[in-house]
VOBA-1610 file (N, C-alpha, C; in pm, whole numbers, padded with zeros to 5 digits, always signed):
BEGIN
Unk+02288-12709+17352Unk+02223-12635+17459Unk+02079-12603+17420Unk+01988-12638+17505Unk+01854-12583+17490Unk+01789-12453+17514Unk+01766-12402+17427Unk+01687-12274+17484Unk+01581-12247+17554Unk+01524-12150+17649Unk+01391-12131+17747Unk+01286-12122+17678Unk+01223-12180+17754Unk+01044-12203+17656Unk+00974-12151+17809Unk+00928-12046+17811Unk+00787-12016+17886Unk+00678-12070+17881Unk+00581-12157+17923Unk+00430-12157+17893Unk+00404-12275+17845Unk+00279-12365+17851Unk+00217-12467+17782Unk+00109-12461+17701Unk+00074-12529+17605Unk-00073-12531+17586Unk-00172-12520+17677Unk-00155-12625+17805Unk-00273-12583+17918Unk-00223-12497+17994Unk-00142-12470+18026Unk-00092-12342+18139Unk-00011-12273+18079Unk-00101-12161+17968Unk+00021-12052+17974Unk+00090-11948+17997Unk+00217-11921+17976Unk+00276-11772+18054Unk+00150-11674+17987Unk+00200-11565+18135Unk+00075-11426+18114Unk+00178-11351+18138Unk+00185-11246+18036Unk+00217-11108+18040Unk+00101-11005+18033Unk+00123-10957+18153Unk+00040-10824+18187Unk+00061-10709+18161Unk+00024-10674+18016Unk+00121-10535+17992Unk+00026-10420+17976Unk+00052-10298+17947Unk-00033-10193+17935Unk-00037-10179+17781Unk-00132-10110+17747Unk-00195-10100+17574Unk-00107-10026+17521Unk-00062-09963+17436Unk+00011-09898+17324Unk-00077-09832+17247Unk-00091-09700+17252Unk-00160-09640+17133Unk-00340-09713+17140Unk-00375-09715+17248Unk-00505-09727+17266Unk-00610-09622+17225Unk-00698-09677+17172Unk-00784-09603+17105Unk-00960-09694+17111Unk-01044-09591+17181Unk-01160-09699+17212Unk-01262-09592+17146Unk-01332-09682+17017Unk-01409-09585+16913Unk-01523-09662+16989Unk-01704-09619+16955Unk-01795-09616+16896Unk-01867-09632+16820Unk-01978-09706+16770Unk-02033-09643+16621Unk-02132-09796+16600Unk-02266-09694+16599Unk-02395-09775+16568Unk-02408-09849+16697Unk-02362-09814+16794Unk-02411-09899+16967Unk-02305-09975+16966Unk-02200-09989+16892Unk-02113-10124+16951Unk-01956-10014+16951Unk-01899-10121+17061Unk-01772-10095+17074Unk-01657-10139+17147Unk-01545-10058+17041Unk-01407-10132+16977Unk-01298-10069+17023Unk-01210-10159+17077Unk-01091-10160+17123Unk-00977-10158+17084Unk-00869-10072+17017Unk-00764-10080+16963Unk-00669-10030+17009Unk-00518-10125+16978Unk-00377-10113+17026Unk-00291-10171+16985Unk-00188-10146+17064Unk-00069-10263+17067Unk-00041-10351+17176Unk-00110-10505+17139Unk-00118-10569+17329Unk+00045-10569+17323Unk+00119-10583+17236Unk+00302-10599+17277Unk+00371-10499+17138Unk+00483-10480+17222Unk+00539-10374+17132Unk+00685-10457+17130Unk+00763-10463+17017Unk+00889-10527+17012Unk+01017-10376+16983Unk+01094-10462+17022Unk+01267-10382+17026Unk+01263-10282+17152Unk+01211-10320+17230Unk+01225-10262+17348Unk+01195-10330+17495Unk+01239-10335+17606Unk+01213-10389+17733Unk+01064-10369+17818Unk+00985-10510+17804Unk+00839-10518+17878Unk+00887-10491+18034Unk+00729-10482+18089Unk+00767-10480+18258Unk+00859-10593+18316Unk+00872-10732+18208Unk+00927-10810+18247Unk+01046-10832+18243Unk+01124-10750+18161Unk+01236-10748+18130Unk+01292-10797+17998Unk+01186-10835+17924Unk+01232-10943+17834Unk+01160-10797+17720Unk+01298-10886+17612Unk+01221-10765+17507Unk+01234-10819+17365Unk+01078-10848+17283Unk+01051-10905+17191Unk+01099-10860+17073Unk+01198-10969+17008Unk+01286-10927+16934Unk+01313-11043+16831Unk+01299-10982+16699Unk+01252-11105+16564Unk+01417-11187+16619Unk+01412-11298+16586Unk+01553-11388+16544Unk+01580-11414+16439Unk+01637-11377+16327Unk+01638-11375+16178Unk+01736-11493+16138Unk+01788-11543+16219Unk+01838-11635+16221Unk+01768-11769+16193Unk+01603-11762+16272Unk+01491-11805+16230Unk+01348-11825+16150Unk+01336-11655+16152Unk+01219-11590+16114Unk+01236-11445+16157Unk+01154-11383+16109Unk+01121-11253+16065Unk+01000-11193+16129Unk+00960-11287+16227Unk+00855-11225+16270Unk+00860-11252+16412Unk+00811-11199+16519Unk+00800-11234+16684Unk+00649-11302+16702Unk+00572-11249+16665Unk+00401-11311+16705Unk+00391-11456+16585Unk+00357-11571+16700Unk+00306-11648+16613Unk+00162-11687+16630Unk+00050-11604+16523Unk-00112-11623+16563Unk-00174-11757+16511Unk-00084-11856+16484Unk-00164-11947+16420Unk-00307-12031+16494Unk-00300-12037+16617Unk-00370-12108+16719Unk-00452-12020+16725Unk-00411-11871+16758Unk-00514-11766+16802Unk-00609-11766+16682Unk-00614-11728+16594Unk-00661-11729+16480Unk-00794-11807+16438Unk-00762-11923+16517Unk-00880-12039+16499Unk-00978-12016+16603Unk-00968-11908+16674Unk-01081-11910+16798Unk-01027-11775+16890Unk-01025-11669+16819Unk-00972-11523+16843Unk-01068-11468+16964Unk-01095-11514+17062Unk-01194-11431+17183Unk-01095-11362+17239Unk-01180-11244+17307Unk-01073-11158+17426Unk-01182-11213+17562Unk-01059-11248+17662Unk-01138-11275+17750Unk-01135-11130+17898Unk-01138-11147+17947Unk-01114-11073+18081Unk-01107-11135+18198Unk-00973-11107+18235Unk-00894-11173+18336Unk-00841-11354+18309Unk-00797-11312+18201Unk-00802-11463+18160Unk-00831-11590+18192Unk-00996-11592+18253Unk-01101-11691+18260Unk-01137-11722+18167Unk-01134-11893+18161Unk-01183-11945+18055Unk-01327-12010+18083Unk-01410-11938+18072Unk-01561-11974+18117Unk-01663-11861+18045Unk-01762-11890+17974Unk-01795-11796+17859Unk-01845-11685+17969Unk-01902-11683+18095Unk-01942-11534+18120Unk-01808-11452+18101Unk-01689-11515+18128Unk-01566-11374+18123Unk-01525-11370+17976Unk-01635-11404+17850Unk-01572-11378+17730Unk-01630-11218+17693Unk-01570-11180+17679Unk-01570-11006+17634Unk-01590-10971+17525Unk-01564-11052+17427Unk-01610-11022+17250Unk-01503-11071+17213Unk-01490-11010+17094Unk-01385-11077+16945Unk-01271-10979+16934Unk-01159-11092+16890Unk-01087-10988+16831Unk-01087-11007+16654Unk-01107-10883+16602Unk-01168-10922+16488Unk-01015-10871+16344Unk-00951-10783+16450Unk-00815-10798+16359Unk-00677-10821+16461Unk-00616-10874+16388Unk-00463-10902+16437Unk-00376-10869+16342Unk-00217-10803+16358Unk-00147-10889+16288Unk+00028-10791+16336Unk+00106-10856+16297Unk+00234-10767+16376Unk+00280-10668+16276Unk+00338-10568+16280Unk+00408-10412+16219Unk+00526-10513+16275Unk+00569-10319+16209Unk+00745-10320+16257Unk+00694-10233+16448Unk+00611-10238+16502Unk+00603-10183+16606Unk+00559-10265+16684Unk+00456-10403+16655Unk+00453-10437+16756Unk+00319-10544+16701Unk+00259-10628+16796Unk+00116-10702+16781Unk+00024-10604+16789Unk-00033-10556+16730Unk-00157-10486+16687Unk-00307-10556+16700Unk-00372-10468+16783Unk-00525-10576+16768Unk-00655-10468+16729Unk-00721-10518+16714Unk-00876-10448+16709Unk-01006-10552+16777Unk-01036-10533+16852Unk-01160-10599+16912Unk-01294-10573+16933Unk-01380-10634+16925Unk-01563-10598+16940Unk-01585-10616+17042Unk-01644-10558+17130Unk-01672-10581+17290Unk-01843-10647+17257Unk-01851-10783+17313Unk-02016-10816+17315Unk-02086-10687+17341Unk-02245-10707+17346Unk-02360-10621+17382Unk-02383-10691+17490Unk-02347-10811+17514Unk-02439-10900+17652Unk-02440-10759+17771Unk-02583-10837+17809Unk-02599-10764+17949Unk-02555-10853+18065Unk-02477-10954+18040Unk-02407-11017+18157Unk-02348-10923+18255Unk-02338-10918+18397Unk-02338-10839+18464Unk-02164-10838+18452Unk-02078-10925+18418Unk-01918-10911+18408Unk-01885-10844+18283Unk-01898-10890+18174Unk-01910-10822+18014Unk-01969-10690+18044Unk-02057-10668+18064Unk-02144-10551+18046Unk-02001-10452+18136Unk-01993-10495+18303Unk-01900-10393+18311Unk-01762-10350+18289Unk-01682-10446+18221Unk-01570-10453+18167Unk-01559-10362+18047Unk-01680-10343+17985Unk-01717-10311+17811Unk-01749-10152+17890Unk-01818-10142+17980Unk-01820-10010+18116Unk-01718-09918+18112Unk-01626-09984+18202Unk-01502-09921+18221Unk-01393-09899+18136Unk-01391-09974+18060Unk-01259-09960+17910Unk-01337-09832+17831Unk-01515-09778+17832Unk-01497-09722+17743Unk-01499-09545+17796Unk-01535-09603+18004Unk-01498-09494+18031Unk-01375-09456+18070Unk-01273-09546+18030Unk-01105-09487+18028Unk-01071-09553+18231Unk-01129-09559+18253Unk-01053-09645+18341Unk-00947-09763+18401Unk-01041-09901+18277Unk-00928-09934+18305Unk-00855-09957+18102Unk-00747-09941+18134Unk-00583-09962+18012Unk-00541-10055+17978Unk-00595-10202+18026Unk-00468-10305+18025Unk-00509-10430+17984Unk-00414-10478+17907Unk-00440-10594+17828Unk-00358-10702+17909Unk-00377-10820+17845Unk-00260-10936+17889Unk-00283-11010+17760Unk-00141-11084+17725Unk-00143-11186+17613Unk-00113-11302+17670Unk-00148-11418+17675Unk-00090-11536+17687Unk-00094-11669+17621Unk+00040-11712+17624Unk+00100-11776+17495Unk+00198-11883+17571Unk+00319-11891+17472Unk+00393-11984+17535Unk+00552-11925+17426Unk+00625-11861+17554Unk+00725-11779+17469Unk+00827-11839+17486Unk+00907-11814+17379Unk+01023-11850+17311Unk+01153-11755+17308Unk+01267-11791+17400Unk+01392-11721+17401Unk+01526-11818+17321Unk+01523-11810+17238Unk+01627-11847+17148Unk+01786-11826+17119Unk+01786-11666+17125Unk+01895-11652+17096Unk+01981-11619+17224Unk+02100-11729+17259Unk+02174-11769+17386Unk+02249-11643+17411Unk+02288-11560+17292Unk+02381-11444+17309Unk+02318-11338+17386Unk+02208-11340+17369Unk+02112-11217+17425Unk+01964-11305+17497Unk+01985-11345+17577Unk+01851-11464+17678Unk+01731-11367+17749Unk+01740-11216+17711Unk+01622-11188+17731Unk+01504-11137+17630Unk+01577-11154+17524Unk+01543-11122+17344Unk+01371-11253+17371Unk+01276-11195+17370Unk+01142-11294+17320Unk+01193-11306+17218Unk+01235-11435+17141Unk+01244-11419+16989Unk+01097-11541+16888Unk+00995-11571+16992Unk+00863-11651+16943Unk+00774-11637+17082Unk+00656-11564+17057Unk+00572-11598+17122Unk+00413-11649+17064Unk+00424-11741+17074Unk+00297-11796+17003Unk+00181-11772+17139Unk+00090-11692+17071Unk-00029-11638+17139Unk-00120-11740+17131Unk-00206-11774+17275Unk-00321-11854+17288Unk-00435-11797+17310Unk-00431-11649+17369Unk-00529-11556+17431Unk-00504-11397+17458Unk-00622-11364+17473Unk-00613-11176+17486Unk-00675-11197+17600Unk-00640-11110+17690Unk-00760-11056+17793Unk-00737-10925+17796Unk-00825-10893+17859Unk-00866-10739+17965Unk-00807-10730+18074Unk-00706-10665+18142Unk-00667-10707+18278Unk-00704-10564+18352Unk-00680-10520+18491Unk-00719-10399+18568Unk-00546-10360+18555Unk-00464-10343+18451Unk-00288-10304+18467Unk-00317-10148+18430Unk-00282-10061+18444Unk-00263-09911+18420Unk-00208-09915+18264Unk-00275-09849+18157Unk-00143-09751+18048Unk-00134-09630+18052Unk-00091-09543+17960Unk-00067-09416+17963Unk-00208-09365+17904Unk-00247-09286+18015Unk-00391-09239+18015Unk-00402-09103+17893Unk-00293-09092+17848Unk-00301-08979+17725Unk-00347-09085+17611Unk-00306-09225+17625Unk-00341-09271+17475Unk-00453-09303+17512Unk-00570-09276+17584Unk-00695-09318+17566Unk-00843-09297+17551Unk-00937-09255+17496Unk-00997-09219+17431Unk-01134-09264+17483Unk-01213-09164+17535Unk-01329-09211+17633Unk-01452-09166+17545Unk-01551-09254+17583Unk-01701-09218+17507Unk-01758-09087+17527Unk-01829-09017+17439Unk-01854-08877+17511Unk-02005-08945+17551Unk-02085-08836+17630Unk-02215-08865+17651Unk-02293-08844+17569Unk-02336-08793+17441Unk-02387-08873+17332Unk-02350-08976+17276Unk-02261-09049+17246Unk-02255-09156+17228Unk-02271-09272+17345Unk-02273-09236+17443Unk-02319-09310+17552Unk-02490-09341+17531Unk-02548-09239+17532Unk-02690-09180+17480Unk-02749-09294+17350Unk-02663-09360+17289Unk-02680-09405+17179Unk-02652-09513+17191Unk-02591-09612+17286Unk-02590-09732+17309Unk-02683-09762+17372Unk-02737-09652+17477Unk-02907-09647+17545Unk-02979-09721+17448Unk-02983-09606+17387Unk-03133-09682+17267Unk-03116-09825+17237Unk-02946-09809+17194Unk-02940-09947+17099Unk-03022-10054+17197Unk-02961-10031+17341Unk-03030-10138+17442Unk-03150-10190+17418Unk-03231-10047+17461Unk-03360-10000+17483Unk-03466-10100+17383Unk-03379-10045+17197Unk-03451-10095+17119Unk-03447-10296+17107Unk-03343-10322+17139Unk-03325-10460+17184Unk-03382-10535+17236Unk-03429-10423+17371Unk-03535-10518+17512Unk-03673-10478+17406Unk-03690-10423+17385Unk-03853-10426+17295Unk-03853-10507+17159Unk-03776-10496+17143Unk-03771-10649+17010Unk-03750-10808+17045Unk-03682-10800+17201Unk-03681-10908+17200Unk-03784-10922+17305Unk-03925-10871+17364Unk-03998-10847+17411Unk-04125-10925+17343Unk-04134-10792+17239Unk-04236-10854+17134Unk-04195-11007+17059Unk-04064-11066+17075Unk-04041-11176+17005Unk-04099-11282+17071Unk-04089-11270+17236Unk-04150-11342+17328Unk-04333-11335+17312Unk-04388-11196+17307Unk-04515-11208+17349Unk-04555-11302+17212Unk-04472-11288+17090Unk-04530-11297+16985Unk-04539-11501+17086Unk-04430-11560+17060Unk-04411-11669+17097Unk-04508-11732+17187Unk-04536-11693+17331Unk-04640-11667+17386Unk-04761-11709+17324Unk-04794-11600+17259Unk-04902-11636+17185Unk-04971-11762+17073Unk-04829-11758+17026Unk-04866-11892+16927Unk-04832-12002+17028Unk-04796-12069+17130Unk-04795-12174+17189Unk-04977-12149+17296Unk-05013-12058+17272Unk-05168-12049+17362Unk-05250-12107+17252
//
């Protein structure tokens, strides 16, 4: 008997889930996104609930693919204006896939407001998509492999207690960072300018 496989390399399943223990820091103008995009031993919105098969392995997340090209996108468009930054850590607990991410500085008008609203607590919600693996026949809603291809940003609701909004000084302080940006890369031009006259 064969077991269910969700998802392809080119088309894969999306789970739209809400963050876990979200936490959105600050510091030196840039900022970072942390959670749990999936939590195991318990039932997703989907019903399915990610659960090691030891029968196989010991672990539910498989990042090997992700790993080689870790972007978070938003709304899982694959076209660089909807790339959102990096995810710069991964890796699974006994609780769940764990991430940490860098939100670009671009002033792209999609990035810029995505990187907006996550840090003013609006929007909560991640999506992973991969290509998941139900294995064990005794229990067919057990995820027991989901090999991850992507992160996004999605507009899904989490629990608005786990989340952690910029105050207005530190808002104040990504100003500048801007500010000082457009005048450096200002003078980089006039400089340029000049030496081609």
């Amino acid at each position: 008997m064969k077991y269910n496989i969700k998802g392809t390399k080119n088309t894969p399943e999306i789970k739209i889930l809400a963050i876990e223990d979200v936490k959105i820091t600050q510091s030196k103008g840039l900022v970072y996104l942390q959670g749990y995009a999936n939590t195991k031993n318990r039932a997703d919105r989907y019903g399915d609930i990610p659960t090691p098969y030891h029968a196989k392995r010991d672990y539910v997340y498989e990042l090997k693919e992700f790993r080689k090209n870790p972007v978070l996108l938003i709304d899982h468009v694959n076209r660089i204006d909807h790339l959102a930054g990096s995810v710069i850590e991964i890796k699974e607990d006994e609780k769940g896939l764990f991430f940490k991410a860098l939100f670009s500085t671009s002033s792209h008008p999609t990035v810029a407001h995505a990187r907006h609203i996550y840090r003013e607590g609006h929007a909560k919600g991640i999506s992973i998509a991969g290509r998941f693996h139900y294995e064990d026949y005794n229990n067919p809603q057990h995820l027991t492999l989901a090999e991850i291809f992507e992160i996004s940003l999605v507009a899904i609701p989490a629990d608005p207690e786990s989340l952690a909004t910029a105050s207005e000084e530190k808002q104040e302080e990504e100003k500048s960072c801007r500010l000082k940006y457009r005048e450096e890369l200002q003078k980089e031009i006039g400089d340029w300018i000049k030496s081609i006259k």
